[in-house]
C-alpha positions as a Python dict, from the first residue, in 0.01 Angstrom:
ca = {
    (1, 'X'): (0, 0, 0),
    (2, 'X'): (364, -148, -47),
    (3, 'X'): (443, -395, -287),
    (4, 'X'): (562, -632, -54),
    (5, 'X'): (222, -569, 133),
    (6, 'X'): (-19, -566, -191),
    (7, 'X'): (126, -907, -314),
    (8, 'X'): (96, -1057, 62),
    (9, 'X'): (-280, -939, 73),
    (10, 'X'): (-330, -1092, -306),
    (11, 'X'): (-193, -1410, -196),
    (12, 'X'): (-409, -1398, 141),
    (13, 'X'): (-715, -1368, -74),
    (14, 'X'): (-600, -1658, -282),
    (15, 'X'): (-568, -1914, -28),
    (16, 'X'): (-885, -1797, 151),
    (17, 'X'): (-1053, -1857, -194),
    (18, 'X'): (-919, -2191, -149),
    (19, 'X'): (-1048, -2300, 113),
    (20, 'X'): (-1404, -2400, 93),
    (21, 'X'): (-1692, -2426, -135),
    (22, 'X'): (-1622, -2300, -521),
    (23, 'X'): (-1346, -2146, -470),
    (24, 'X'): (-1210, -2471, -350),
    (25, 'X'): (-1331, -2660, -610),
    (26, 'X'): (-1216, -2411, -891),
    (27, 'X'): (-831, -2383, -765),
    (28, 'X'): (-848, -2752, -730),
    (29, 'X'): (-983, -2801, -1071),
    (30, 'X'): (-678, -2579, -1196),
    (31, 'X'): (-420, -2700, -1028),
    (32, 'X'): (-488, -3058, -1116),
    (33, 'X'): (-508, -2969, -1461),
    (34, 'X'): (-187, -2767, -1436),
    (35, 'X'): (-4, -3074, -1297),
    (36, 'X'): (-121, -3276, -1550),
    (37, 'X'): (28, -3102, -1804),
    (38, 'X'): (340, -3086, -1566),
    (39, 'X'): (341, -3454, -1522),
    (40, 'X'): (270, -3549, -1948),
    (41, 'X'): (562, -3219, -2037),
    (42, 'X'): (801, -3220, -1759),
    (43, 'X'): (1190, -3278, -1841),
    (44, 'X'): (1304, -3594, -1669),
    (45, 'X'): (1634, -3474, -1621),
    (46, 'X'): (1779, -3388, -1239),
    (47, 'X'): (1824, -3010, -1349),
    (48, 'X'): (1709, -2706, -1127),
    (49, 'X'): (1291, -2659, -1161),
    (50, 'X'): (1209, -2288, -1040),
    (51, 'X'): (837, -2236, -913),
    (52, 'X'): (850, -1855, -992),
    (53, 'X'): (557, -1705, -759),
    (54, 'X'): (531, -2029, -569),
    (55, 'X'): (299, -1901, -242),
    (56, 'X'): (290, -2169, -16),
    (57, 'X'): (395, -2453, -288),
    (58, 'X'): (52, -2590, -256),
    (59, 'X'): (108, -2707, -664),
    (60, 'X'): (299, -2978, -528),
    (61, 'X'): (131, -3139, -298),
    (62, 'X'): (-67, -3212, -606),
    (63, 'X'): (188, -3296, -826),
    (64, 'X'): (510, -3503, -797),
    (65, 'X'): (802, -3243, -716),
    (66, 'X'): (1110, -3293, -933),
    (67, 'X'): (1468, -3367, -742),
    (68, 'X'): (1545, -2996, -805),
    (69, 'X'): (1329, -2763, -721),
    (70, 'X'): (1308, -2409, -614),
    (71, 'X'): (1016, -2230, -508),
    (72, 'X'): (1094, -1857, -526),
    (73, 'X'): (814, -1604, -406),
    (74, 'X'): (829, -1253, -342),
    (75, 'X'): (662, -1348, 22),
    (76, 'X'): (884, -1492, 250),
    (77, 'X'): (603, -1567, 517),
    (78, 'X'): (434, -1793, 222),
    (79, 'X'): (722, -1965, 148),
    (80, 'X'): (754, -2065, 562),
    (81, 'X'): (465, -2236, 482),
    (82, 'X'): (546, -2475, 246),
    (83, 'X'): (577, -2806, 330),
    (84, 'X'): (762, -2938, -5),
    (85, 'X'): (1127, -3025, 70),
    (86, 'X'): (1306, -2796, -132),
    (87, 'X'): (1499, -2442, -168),
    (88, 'X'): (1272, -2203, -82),
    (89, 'X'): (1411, -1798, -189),
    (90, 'X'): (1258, -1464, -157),
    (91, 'X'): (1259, -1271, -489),
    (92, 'X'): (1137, -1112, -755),
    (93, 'X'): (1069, -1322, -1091),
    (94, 'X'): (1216, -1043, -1312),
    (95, 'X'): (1555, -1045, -1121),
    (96, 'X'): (1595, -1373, -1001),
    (97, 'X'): (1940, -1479, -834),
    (98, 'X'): (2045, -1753, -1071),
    (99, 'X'): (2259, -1816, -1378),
    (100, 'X'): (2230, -1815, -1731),
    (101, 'X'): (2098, -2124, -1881),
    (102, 'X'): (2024, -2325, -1529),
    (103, 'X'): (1707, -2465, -1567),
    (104, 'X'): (1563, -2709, -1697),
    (105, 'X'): (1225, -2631, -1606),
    (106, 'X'): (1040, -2315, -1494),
    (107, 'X'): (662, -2270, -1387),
    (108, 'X'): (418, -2003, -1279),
    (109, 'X'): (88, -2022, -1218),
    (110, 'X'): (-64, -1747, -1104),
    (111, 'X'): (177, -1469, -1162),
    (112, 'X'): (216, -1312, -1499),
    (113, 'X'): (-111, -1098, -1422),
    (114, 'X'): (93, -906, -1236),
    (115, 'X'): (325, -845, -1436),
    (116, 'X'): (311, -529, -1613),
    (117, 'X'): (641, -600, -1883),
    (118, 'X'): (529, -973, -1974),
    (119, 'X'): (825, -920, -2273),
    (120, 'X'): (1087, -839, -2028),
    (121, 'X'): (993, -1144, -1783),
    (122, 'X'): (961, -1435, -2031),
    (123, 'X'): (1279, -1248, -2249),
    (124, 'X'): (1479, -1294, -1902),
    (125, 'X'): (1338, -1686, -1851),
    (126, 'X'): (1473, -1779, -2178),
    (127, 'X'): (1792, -1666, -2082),
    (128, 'X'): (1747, -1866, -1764),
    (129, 'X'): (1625, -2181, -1972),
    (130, 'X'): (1882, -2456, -2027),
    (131, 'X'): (1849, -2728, -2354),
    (132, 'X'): (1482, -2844, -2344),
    (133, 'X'): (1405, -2602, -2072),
    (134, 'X'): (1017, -2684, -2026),
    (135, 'X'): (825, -2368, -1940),
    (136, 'X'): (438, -2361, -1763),
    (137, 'X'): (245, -2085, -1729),
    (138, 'X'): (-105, -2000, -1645),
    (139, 'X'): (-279, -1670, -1823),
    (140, 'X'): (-608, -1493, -1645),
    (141, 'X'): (-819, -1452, -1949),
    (142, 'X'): (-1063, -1158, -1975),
    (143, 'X'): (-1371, -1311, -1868),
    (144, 'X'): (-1584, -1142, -1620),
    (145, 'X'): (-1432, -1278, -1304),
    (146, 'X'): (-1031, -1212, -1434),
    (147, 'X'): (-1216, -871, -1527),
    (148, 'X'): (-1377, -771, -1215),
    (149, 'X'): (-1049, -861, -1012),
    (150, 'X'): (-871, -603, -1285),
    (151, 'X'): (-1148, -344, -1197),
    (152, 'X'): (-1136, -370, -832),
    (153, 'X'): (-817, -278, -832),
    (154, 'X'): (-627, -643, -722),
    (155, 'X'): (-339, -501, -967),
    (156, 'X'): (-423, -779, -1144),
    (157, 'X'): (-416, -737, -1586),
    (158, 'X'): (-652, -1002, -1773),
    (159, 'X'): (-457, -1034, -2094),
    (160, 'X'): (-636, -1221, -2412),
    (161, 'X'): (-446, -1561, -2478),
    (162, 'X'): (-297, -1462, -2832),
    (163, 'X'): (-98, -1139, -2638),
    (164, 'X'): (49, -1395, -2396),
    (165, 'X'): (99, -1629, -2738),
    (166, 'X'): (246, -1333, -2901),
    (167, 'X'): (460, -1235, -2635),
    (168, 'X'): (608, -1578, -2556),
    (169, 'X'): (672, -1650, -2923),
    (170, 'X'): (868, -1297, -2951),
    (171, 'X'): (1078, -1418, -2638),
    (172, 'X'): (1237, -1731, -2800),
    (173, 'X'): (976, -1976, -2623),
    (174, 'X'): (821, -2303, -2868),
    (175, 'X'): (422, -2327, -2806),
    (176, 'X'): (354, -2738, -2806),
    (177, 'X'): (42, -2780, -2991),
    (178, 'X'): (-179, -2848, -2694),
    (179, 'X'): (-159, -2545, -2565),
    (180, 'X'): (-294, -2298, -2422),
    (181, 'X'): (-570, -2542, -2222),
    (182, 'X'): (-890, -2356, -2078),
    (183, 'X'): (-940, -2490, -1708),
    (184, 'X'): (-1189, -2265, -1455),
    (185, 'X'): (-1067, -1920, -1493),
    (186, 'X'): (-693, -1994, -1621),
    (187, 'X'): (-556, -2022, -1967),
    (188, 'X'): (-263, -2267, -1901),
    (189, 'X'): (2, -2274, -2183),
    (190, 'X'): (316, -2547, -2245),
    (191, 'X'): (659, -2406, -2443),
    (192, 'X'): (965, -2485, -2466),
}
């Protein structure tokens, strides 16, 4: 299976998750959370907000989008979807077309567990960070659901919340104190 193809079937089977019944319920229960913490953290400022691994933007239709956003996906036929006004850009989150030191905010939720070098990606968002660059990111935790999607071979990796503290902290990124926060199957953390 391509990449292209393996990431468009992962992010079928997430919004079919989505759609009724727990599933539902769970990604709601995350996502509210997660915009929570967007909405108490966010920078106020009109700078550029990239939504790396956006899918179909669905995150904000929950919360409110900032003047500046970008949602970048490796899945163009998500992004169609998306009814957010914004940029919308196909690409990769470790080589993403924009400068040094541009944003002033950058979120992914749903994404790093499929990253294999987690150093390398949140190394190259610093870079990418501006002054009081906020940075949200949700971790897959091993617990027996994160667990079972690593076994069955989703290409997903549960990571345990102090490698993903670890690895941000090596990177240049500031933890605030209230993080990470344990919502449904997500480990959602705040740095900046």
């Amino acid at each position: 299976m391509s990449t292209t193809n393996k990431f468009t079937h992962r992010e079928n089977r997430f919004n079919n998750r989505a759609l009724t019944g727990l599933g539902k319920w769970l990604a709601l229960w995350e996502l509210n959370a997660a915009a929570r913490l967007w909405q108490v953290h966010a920078p106020n400022s009109d700078g550029l907000v990239v939504d790396f691994g956006a899918g179909n933007g669905i995150f904000w239709d929950i919360a409110t989008p900032p003047k500046n956003l970008l949602l970048m996906d490796i899945s163009a036929n998500l992004l169609e979807t998306s009814q957010t006004p914004c940029l919308k850009v196909v690409s990769d989150a470790l080589h993403p077309p924009l400068e040094l030191g541009s944003c002033s905010g950058i979120m992914a939720l749903g994404l790093i567990e499929y990253i294999r070098d987690l150093d390398g990606l949140f190394c190259r968002w610093r870079e990418l960070a501006g002054d009081d660059c906020m940075l949200l990111i949700s971790n897959s935790p091993p617990i027996l659901p994160n667990l079972a999607r690593q076994w069955l071979g989703f290409g997903a990796k549960a990571r345990r919340d102090d490698v993903v503290r670890n690895s941000l902290r090596n990177s240049g990124w500031e933890l605030l104190s209230d993080t990470p926060v344990r919502v449904g199957w997500q480990s959602l953390f705040v740095a900046k």
